[in-house]
C-alpha distance (Angstrom), angle and dihedral (degrees) to the residues before:
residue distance angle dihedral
X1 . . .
X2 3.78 . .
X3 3.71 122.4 .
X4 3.79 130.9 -161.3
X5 3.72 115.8 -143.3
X6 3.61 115.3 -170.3
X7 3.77 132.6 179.3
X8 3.83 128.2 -141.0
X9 3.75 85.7 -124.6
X10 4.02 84.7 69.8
X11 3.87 110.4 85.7
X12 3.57 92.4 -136.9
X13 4.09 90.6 59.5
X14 3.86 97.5 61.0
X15 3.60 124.3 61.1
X16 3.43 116.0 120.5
X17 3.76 98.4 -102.2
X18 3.80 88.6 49.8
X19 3.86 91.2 56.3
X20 3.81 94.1 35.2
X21 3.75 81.6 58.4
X22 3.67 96.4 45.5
X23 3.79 92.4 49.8
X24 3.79 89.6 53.2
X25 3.69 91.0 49.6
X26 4.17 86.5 53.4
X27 4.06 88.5 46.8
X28 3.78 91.6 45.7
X29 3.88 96.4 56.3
X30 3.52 92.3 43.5
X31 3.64 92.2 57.9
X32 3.56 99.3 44.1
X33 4.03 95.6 38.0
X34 3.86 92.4 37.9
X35 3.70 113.2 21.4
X36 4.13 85.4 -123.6
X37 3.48 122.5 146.8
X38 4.31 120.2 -152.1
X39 3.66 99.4 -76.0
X40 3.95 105.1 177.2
X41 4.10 91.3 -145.0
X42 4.27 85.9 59.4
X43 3.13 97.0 38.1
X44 3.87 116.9 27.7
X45 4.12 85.7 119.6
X46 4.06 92.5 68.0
X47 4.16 77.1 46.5
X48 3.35 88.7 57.4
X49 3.59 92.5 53.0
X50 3.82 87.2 79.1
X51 3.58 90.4 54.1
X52 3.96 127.3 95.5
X53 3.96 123.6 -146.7
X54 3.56 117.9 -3.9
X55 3.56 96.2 -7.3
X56 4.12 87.0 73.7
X57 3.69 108.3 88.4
X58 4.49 80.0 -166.7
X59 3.48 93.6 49.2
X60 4.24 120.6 119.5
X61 4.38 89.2 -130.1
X62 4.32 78.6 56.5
X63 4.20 93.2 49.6
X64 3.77 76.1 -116.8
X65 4.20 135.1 134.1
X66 3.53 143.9 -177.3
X67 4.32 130.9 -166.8
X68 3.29 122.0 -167.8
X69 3.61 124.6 179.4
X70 4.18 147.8 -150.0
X71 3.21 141.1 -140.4
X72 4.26 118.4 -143.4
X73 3.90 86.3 -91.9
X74 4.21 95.0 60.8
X75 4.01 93.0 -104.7
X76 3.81 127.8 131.2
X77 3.73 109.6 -113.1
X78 3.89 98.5 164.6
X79 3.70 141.7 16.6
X80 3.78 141.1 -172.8
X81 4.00 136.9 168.7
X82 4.07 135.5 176.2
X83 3.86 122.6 -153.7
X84 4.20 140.7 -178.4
X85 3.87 101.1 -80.6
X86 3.43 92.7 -138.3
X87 4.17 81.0 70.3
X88 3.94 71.7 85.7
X89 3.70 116.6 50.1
X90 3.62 96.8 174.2
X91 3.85 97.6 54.1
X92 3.70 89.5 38.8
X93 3.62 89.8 52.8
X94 3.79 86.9 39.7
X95 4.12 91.4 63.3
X96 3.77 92.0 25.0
X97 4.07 93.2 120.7
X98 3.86 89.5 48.3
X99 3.59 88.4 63.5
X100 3.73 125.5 4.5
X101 3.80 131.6 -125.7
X102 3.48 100.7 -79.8
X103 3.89 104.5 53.6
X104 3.56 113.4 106.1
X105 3.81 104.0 -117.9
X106 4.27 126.8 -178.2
X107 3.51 122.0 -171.2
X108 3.75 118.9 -133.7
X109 3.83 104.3 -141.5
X110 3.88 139.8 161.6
X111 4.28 101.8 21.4
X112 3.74 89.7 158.6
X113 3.82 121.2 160.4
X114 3.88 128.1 -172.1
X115 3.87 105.2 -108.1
X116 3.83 93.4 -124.4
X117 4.13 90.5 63.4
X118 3.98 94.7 41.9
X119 3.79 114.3 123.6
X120 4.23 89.3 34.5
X121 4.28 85.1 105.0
X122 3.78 90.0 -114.2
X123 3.77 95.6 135.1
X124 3.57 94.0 46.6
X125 3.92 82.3 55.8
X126 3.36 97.2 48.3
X127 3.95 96.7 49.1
X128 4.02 84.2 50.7
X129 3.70 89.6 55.7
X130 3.86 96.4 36.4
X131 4.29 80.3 48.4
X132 4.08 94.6 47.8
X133 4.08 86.9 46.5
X134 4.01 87.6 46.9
X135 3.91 98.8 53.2
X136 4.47 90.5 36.4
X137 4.48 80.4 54.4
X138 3.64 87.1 46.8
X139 3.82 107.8 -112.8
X140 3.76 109.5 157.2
X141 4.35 87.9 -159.5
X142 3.79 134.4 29.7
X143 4.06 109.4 -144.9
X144 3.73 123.6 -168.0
X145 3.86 136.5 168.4
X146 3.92 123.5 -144.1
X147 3.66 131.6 -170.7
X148 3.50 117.2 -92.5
X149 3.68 91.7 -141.1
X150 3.70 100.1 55.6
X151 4.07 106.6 74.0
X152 4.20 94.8 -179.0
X153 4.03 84.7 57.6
X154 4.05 85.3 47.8
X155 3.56 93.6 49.0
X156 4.16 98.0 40.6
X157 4.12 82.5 59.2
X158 3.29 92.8 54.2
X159 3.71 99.7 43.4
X160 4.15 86.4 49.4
X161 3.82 85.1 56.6
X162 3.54 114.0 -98.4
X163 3.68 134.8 132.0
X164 3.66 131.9 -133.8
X165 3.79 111.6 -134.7
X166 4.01 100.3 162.8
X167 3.88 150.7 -8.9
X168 3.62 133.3 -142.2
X169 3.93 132.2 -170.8
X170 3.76 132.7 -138.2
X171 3.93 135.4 -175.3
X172 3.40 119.8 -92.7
X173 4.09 144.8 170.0
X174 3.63 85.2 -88.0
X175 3.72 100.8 45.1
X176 4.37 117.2 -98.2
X177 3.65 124.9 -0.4
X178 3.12 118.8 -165.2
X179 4.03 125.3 -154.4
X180 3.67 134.4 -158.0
X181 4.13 114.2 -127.7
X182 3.89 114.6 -141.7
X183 4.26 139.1 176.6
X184 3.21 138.5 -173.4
X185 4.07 124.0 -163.7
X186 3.50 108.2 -127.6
């Protein structure tokens, strides 16, 4: 089956219906994966997605990107972005000692996949792509957190090359979550 990838770099990938539906694909998996409903704290970087300029946590002037991909038929199947860590202060500050201020740290966020295309390597080619746009906006480390409670996300991590060094936990409508940290040297 042939996939199209497309960046929001490319023209074609970002009018506002394009990344209204790419936000909705973001909030759909999370519901369905997670049982999490929008909450604009979690989620104000798919916000920003509507944004233009500096307002766009994915956007090149921000050292950030964003794939999304289609099947034959014209749907999103998959997604993926990378932003500035210091988008989030309170998981920058959170790993702070692990790295110092000056390191050059992205955050891997948002590699979702529909469920029906999982196991057709398109998140391991999306994290290459979100890695090659990482290291060309000068990021010296790619950061990412994963659920705790989803061992296939654990595992795909690992396989793509990063390293767990850490978890942290965080109240949520169901109680604690708890998250696994990971990096990768670029």
């Amino acid at each position: 089956m042939e996939f199209q990838f497309q960046n929001l770099r490319d023209e074609s990938a970002r009018g506002t219906d394009v990344l209204s539906e790419i936000r909705e694909f973001c909030l759909k998996i999370i519901k369905d994966f997670y049982g999490i409903d929008y909450t604009k704290e979690w989620h104000a970087d798919l916000d920003s997605l509507l944004l233009d300029g500096d307002g766009n946590w994915f956007s090149r002037e921000n050292r950030g990107s964003f794939y999304h991909v289609r099947d034959g038929a014209g749907a999103i199947i998959a997604t993926g972005g990378v932003y500035d860590l210091k988008r989030k202060p309170s998981t920058r500050q959170r790993i702070a000692k692990r790295y110092g201020d000056d390191a050059e740290i992205c955050q891997i966020v948002r590699v979702y996949l529909d469920p029906n295309f999982r196991g057709a390597s398109l998140g391991s080619r999306i994290a290459t792509r979100l890695e090659r746009d990482a290291l060309s906006l000068g990021y010296d480390v790619a950061y990412l957190h994963a659920d705790a409670r989803a061992p296939k996300a654990l595992s795909f991590w690992k396989k793509c090359g990063y390293s767990d060094f850490g978890s942290f936990s965080y109240p949520s409508k169901t109680g604690m979550d708890t998250s696994v940290d990971f990096e990768k040297l670029l």
